[in-house]
DRENVO-234855 format. One line per 5 residues: for each residue z, x, y of C-alpha. Coordinates in steps of 0.02 Angstrom, whole numbers, plus 32768, in hexadecimal, padded with zeros to 4 digits. Layout:
<recs>
Z/X/Y; ...
</recs>
This chain:
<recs>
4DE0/43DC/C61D; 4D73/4458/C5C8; 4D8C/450D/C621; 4D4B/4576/C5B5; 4C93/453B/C5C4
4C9E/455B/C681; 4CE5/4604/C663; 4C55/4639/C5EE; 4BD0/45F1/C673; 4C37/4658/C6FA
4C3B/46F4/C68B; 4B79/46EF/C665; 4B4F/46D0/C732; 4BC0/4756/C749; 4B68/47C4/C6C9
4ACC/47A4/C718; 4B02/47D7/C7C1; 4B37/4883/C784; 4A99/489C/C735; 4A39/4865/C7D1
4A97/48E9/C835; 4A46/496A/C7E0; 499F/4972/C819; 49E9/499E/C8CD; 4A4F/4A26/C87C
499B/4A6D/C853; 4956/4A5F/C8E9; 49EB/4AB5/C92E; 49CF/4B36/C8BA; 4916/4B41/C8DE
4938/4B5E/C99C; 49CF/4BDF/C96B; 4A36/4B77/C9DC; 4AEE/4BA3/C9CD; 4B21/4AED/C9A1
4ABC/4ADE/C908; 4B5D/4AE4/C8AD; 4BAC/4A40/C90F; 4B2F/49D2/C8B3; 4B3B/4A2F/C7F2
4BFD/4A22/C809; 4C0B/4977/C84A; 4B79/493E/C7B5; 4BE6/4993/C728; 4C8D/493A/C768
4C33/487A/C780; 4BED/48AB/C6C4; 4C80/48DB/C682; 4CE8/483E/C6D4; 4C5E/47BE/C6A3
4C4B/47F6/C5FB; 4D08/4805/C5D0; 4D08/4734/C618; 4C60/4720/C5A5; 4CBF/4754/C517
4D51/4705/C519; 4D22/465C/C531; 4C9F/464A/C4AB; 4CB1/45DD/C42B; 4D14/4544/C498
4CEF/4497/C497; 4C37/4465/C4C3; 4C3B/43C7/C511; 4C62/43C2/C5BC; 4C4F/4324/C633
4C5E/42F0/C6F5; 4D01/4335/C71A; 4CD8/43DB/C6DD; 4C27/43E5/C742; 4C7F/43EA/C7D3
4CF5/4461/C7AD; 4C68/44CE/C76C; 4C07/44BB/C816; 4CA1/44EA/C87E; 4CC2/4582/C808
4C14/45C4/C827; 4BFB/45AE/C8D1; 4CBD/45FF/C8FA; 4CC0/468A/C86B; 4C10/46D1/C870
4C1C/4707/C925; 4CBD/4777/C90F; 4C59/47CF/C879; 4BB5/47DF/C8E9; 4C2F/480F/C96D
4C54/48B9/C911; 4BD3/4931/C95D; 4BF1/48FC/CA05; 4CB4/491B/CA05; 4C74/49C6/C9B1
4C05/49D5/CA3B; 4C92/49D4/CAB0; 4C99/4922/CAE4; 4D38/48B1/CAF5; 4D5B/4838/CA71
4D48/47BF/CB01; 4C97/4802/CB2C; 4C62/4824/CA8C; 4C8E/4780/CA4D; 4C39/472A/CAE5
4BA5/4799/CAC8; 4BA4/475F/CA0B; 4BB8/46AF/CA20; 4B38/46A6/CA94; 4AD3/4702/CA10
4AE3/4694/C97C; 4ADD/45EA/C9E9; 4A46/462D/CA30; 4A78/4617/CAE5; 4A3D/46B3/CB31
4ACF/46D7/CBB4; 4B0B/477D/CBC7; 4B90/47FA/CBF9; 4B15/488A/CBDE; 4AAD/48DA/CC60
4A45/4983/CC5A; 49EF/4943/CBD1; 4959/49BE/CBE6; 49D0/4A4C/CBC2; 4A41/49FA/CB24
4A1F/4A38/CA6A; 4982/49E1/CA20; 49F8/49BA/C995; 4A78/4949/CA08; 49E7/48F1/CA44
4986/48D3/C9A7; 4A47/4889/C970; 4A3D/4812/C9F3; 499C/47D2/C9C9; 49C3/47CA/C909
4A5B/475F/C946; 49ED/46E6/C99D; 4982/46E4/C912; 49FD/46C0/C88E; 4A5B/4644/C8FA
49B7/45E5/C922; 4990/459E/C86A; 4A64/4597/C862; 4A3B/451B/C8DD; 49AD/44DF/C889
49F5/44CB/C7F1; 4A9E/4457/C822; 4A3A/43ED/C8A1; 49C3/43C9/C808; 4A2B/43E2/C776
4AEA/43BB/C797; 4AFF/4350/C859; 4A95/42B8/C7F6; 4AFA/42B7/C768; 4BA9/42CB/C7DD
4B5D/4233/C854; 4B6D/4290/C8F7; 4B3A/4267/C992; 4ABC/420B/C945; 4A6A/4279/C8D8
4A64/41FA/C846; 49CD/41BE/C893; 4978/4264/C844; 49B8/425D/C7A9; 492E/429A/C721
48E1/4220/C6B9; 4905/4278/C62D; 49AD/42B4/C654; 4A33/42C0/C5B8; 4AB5/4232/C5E2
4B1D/4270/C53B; 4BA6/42DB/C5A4; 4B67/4398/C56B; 4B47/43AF/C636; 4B44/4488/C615
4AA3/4480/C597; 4A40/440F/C601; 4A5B/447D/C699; 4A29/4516/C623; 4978/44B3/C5F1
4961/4475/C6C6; 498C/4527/C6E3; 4900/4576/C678; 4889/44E8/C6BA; 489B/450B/C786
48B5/45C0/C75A; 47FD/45F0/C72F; 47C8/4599/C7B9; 4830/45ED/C82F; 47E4/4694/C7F2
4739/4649/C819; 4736/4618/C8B8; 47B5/46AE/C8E7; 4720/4730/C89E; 46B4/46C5/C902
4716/46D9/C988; 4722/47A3/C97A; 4675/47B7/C961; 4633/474B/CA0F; 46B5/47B9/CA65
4667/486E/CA3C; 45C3/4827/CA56; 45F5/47EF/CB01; 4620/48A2/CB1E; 46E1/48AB/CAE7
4714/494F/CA78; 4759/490D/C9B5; 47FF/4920/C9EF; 47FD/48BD/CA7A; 4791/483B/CA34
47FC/4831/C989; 489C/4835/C9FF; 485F/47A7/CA70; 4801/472A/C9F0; 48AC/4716/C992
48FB/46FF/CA41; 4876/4687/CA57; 486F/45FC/C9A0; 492C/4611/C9BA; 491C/45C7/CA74
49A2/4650/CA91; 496D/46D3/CB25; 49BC/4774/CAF3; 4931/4805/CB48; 4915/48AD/CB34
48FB/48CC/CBF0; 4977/48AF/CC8B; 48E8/4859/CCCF; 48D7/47D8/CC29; 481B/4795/CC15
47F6/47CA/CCD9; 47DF/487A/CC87; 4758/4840/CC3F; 4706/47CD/CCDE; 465D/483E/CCC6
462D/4802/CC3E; 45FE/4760/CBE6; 4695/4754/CB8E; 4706/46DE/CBF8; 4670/4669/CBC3
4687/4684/CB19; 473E/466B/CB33; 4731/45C1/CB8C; 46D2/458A/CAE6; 4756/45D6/CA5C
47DE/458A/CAB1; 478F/44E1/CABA; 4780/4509/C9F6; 4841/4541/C9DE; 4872/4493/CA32
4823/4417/C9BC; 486A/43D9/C90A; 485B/445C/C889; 4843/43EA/C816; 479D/439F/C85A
476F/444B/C88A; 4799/4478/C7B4; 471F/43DD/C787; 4691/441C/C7F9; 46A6/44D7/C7C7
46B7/44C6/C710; 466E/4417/C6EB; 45F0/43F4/C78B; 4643/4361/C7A8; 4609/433C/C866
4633/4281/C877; 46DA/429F/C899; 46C1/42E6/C934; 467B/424A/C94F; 46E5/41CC/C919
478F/421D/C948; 47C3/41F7/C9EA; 4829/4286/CA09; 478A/4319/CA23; 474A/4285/CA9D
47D1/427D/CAF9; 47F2/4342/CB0A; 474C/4362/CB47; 4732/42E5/CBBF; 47F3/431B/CC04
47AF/43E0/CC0E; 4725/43B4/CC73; 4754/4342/CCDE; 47EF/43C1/CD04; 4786/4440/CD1C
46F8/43E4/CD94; 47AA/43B5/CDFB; 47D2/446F/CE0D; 4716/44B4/CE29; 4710/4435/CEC0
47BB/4463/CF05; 477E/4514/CEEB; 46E5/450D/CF3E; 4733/44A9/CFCF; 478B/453C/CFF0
4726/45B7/D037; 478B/4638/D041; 47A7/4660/CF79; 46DF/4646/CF5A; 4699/46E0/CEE2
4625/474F/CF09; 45DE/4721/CE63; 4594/4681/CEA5; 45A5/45D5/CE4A; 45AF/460A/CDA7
4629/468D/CDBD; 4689/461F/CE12; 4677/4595/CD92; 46A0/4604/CD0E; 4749/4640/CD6B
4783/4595/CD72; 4747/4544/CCDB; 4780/45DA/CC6B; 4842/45D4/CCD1; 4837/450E/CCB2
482C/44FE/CC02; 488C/459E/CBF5; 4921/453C/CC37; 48F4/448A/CBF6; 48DC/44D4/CB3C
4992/4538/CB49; 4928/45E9/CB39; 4960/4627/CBD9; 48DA/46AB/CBE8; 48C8/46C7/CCB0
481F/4717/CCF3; 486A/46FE/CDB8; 4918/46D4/CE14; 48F2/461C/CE12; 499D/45F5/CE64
493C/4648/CEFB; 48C7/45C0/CF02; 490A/452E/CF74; 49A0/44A9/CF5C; 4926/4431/CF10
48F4/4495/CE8D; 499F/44DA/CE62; 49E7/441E/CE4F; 4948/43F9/CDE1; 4966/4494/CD79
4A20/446C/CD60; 49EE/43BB/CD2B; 495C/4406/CCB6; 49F1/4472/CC6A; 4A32/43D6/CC24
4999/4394/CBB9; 4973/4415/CB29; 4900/43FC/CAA9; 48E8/4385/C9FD; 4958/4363/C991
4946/43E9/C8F0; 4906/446D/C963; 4957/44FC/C99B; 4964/44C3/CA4B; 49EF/4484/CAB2
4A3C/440F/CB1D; 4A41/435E/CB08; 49BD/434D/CA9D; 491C/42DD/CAB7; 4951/4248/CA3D
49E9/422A/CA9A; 49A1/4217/CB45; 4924/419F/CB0C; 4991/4139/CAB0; 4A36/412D/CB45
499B/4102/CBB9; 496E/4074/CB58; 4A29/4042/CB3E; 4A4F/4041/CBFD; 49A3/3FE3/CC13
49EF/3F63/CB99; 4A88/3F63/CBCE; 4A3F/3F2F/CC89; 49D9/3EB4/CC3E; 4A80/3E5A/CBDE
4ACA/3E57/CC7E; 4A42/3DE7/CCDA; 4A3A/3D86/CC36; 4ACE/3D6D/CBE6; 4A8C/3D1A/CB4E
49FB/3DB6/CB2E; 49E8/3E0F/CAB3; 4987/3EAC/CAA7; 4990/3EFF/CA14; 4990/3FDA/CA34
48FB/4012/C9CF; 48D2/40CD/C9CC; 483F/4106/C947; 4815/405C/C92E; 48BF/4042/C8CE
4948/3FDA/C921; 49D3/4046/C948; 4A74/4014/C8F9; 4B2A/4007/C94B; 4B5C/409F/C8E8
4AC9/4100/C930; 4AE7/40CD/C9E8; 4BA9/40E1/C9D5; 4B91/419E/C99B; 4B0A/41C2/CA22
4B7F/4163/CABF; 4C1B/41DB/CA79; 4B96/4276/CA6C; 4B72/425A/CB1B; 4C29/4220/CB6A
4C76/42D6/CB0D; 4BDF/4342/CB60; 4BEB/4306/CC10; 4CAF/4302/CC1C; 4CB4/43A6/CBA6
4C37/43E6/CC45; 4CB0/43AE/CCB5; 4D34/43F6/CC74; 4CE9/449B/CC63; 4CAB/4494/CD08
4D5A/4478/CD65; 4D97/44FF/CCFF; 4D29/4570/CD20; 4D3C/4553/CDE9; 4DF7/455B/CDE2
4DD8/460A/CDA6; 4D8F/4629/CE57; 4CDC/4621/CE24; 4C7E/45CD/CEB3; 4C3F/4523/CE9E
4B87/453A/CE55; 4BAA/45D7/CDED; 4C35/4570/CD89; 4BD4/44D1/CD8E; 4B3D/4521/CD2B
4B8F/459C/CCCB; 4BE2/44FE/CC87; 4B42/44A8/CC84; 4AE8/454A/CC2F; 4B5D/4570/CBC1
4B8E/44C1/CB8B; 4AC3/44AB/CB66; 4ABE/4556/CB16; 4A1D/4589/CB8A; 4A62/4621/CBDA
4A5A/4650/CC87; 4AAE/45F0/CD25; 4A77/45EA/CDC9; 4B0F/462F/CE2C; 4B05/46DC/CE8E
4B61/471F/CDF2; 4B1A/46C0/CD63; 4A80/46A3/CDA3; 49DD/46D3/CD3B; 49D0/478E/CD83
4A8C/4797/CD6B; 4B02/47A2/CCCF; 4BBD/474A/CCA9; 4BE4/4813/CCB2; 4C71/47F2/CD40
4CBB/4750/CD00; 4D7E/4755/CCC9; 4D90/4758/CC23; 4DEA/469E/CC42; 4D2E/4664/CC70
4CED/46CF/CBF2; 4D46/467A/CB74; 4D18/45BD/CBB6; 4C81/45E8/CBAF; 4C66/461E/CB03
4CE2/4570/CADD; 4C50/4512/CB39; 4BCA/4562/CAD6; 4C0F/454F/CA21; 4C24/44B6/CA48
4B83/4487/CA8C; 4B4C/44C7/C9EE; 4BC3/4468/C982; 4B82/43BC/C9D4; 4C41/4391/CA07
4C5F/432E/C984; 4C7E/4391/C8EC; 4D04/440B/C954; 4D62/436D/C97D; 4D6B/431E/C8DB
4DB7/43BF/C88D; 4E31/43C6/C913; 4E78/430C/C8DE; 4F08/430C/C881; 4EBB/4286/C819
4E33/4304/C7D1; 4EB5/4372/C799; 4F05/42CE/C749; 4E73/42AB/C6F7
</recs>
């Protein structure tokens, strides 16, 4: 196995983090806050560490193949968030907190330990915006880049048409990278931009439209998008994170090239949107039926409460404008099942993932359909392509390792004495990487501030692993990898 290829990619990510933590040193600076030095400090000792891995692993071997992808996306996804975890321990966070914090950062899941959030540096929040940011085209990048090429959970079926089968997996990432990357900058400016017009300040629009094309949730206020419930931007919102949940590389084609037939053809973006709004019509009626939680905004305040908090959840942003776990049994169990779906495949969104829905509904329907008739056969076609065995095989093992991996988490998380919904959706929102739960602790106007640091650490388990699609952190726990 190569090493010394993953080292240099870790050593340059790591560079790049360090360099990214300046800008809040700045703005420290700028507002003479006392902890301007945390972030300078913590940027000059990620530099330091990153370049001295940069430089001694130049000049290895090249080539590197399957086994060494997923190494590389385990390395990543477990090493990055102990650097970005730096300026929080200097901060005067646990490891276990700032870890948690970080993690939840760079796999853009938007749960929390912090709270006074309207008093904190502007540096320590523009950090944990930055993390999102960086963590969403990380995403990106290995949903489009490496998880086809590694054949998990049945991301071969996105495999690029033009995709180097010749083993050098690190330069092809490098060229995908530069590809999504200005296109991420787009719509993210775009993003910005609608936000001040809709009457946020630059901070808090820059802040919260990374937080947003990351699907991640991290806010600037206690009160997360309900701060800004006055103004037209939880509108804007519902739109951007619609955006952040569709394939990146569709939405590179139609930004760069105008491709718009795409959209058309691909069944995913059909799917997604006819899932968001039928979700949210659900909710709106429940809402409504309720008298008691009506607005005094009328029917489009109201629709915009619950349409913003639905694809809030069902995209994995976990912005909250209200305490939706206030809202009625029925719409709590249909939230908690929303929690589960997530967005397309190559987006920055979590959960399931649309593809994967569609295609173990059509398996079960086939499946029935064998069982009346024996001698049947119905062929599983998704994109107007017959899914192969391979295919199905790596989706039915996707799904079997999220569910009992929820499971899992779950019972674990209630033998720690958490009651029964807090630690059956922080499993769920942690294991989907959307953010908040909808216990009295976890809930959305609540933070994981008071779990143990034996939850705390199950949960940040759950949501690298969410993140890591299952599959890759098992194979490079096999003995057999290490064999090669």
């Amino acid at each position: 196995m190569q090493l010394r290829p993953l080292l240099l990619a870790i050593g340059i990510m790591t560079v790049l983090l360090g360099v990214a933590m300046l800008p809040c040193a700045l703005i420290d600076w700028a507002d003479k806050r006392p902890e301007a030095h945390v972030f300078a400090v913590s940027s000059f000792a990620s530099i330091f560490f990153g370049s001295s891995v940069w430089v001694l692993s130049r000049g290895g071997a090249e080539r590197t193949g399957q086994r060494e992808g997923f190494l590389l996306t385990v390395m990543v996804w477990t090493v990055l968030p102990i650097i970005a975890a730096i300026p929080f321990m200097a901060s005067g966070m646990s490891f276990t907190d700032a870890v948690f914090e970080s993690v939840s950062g760079l796999t853009t899941t938007g749960s929390t330990v912090l709270s006074g959030l309207d008093s904190l540096p502007r540096g320590l929040l523009l950090w944990r915006a930055i993390i999102h940011w960086f963590g969403g085209i990380g995403i990106i990048v290995t949903a489009i880049a490496i998880l086809p090429q590694l054949r998990v959970g049945g991301m071969q079926l996105f495999q690029l048409e033009n995709s180097d089968r010749s083993g050098k997996f690190l330069p092809r990432v490098t060229d995908i990278t530069a590809y999504l990357g200005l296109t991420y900058v787009i719509v993210s400016m775009a993003c910005a931009l609608t936000y001040y017009v809709c009457g946020m300040t630059w901070f808090d629009a820059i802040c919260h439209a990374m937080a947003t094309m990351s699907a991640g949730g991290f806010s600037t206020h206690d009160a997360s998008f309900g701060y800004f419930n006055d103004t037209m931007a939880p509108w804007a919102g519902i739109v951007f994170m619609l955006i952040a949940g569709l394939p990146f590389s569709l939405m590179a084609m139609l930004v760069l090239q105008g491709r718009v037939m795409q959209f058309v053809t691909d069944p995913q973006p059909r799917l997604y949107f006819a899932l968001a709004i039928v979700f949210s019509a659900l909710i709106s009626v429940f809402y409504f039926m309720n008298s008691s939680t009506l607005t005094d905004e009328g029917v489009a305040g109201t629709l915009k409460l619950t349409i913003f908090n639905t694809v809030a959840v069902m995209t994995g942003t976990g912005f909250a404008t209200a305490p939706y776990d206030t809202w009625g049994t029925p719409i709590m169990a249909m939230i908690l099942g929303i929690t589960f779906v997530g967005g397309c495949a190559g987006s920055a969104a979590c959960g399931l993932k649309i593809f994967r829905i569609e295609i173990t509904a059509k398996a079960l329907l086939a499946y029935s359909q064998r069982m009346v008739q024996p001698h049947r056969r119905s062929p599983i076609k998704y994109g107007g392509k017959t899914v192969d065995e391979d295919t199905l095989q790596s989706v039915m093992v996707f799904m079997f390792l999220y569910f009992a991996t929820f499971l899992v988490s779950a019972a674990l998380l209630g033998l720690d004495g958490l009651d029964p919904v807090t630690a059956i959706s922080g499993a769920a929102t942690t294991l989907s990487n959307v953010g908040p739960g909808l216990g009295p602790i976890n809930g959305p106007s609540t933070t994981f501030q008071s779990f143990s640091d034996f939850a705390t650490w199950v949960c940040t388990i759950n949501m690298l692993l969410g993140r890591l699609e299952f599959v890759v952190v098992f194979v490079v726990l096999t003995r057999r990898f290490w064999r090669g």
